[in-house]
matplotlib code that plots the C-alpha trace (Angstrom):
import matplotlib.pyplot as plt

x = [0.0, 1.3, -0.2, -1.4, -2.1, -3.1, -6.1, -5.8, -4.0, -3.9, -2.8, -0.4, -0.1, 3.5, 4.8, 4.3, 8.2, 6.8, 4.0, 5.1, 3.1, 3.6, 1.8, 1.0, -2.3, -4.9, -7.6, -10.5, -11.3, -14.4, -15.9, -18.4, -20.4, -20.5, -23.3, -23.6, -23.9, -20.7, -21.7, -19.5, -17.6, -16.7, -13.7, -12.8, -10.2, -6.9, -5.6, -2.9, -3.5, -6.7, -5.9, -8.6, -8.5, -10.7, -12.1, -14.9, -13.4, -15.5, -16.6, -13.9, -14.4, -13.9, -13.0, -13.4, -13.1, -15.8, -18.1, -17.5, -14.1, -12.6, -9.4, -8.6, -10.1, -9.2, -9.3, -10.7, -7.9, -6.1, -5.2, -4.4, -3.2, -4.4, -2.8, -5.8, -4.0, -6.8, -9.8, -12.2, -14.0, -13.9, -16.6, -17.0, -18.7, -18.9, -19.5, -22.0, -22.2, -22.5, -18.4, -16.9, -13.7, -12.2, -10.2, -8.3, -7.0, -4.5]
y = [0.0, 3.5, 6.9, 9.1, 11.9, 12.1, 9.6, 8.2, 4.8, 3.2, -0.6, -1.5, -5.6, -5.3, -2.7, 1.2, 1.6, 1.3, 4.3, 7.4, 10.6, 14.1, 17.2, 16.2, 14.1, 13.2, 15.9, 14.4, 11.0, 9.8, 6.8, 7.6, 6.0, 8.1, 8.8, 9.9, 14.0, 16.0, 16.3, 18.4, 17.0, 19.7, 18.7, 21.9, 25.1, 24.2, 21.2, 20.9, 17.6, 15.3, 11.7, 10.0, 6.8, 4.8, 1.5, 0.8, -1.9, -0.8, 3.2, 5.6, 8.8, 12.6, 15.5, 19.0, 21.8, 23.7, 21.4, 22.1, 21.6, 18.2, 18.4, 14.4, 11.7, 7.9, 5.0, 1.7, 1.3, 4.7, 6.9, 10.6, 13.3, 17.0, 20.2, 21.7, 24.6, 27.0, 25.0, 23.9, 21.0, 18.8, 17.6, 14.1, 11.9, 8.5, 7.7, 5.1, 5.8, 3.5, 3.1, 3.3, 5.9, 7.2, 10.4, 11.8, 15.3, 16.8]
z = [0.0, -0.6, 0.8, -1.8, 0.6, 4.3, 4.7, 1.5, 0.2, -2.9, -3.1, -6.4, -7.2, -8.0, -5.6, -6.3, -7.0, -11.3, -10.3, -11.3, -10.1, -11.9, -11.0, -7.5, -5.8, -7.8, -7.0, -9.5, -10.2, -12.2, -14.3, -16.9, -19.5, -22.7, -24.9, -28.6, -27.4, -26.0, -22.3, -19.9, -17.1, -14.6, -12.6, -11.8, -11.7, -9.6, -11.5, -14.5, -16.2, -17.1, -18.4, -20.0, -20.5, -22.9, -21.7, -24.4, -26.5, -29.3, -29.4, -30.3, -27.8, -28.6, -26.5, -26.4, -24.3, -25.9, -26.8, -30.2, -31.8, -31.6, -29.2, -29.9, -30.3, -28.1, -30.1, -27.4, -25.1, -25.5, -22.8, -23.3, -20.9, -21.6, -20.4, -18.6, -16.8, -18.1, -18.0, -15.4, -17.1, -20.3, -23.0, -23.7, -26.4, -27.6, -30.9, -30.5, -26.8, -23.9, -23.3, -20.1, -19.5, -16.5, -16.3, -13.4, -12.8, -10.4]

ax = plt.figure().add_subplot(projection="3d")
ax.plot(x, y, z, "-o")
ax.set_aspect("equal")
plt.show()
């Protein structure tokens, strides 16, 4: 087990000496199931970086900071991490919706 911050533990199979953390604690954490319209997913001000993972195994997801313009887009099983210095929340879709993702923000 290794303390995340005061309170808080996270448990690693093999050890957390191969976890790496940048930017400091996690300070947002969420699991969502997508759907076919951007929705935005506050998370927000204070943080640097958003990773998004893609766990759908079949729907490619897009995001967007305004709801609008495509910013990228996660084939199933990509991750990304996003500079989100500036923002306070992200837009998500799924192209057929109904996949999973998680993203996390510190």
């Amino acid at each position: 087990m290794s303390r995340l911050w005061k309170g808080s533990f996270i448990m690693f199979e093999n050890g957390s000496k191969p976890v790496k953390m940048a930017g400091g604690p996690i300070s947002f954490y969420e699991e969502y199931t997508t759907t076919s319209l951007y929705v935005e997913r506050v998370f927000g001000g204070g943080v640097n970086s958003i990773t998004i993972t893609n766990d759908s195994t079949t729907d490619t997801v897009s995001v967007s900071f305004d709801g609008a313009t495509v910013e990228a887009e996660l084939k199933p099983g990509e991750s990304l991490t996003l500079n989100t210095a500036t923002k306070n929340s992200i837009y998500i879709r799924g192209a057929g919706g109904g996949g999973k993702i998680r993203s996390w923000a510190w």
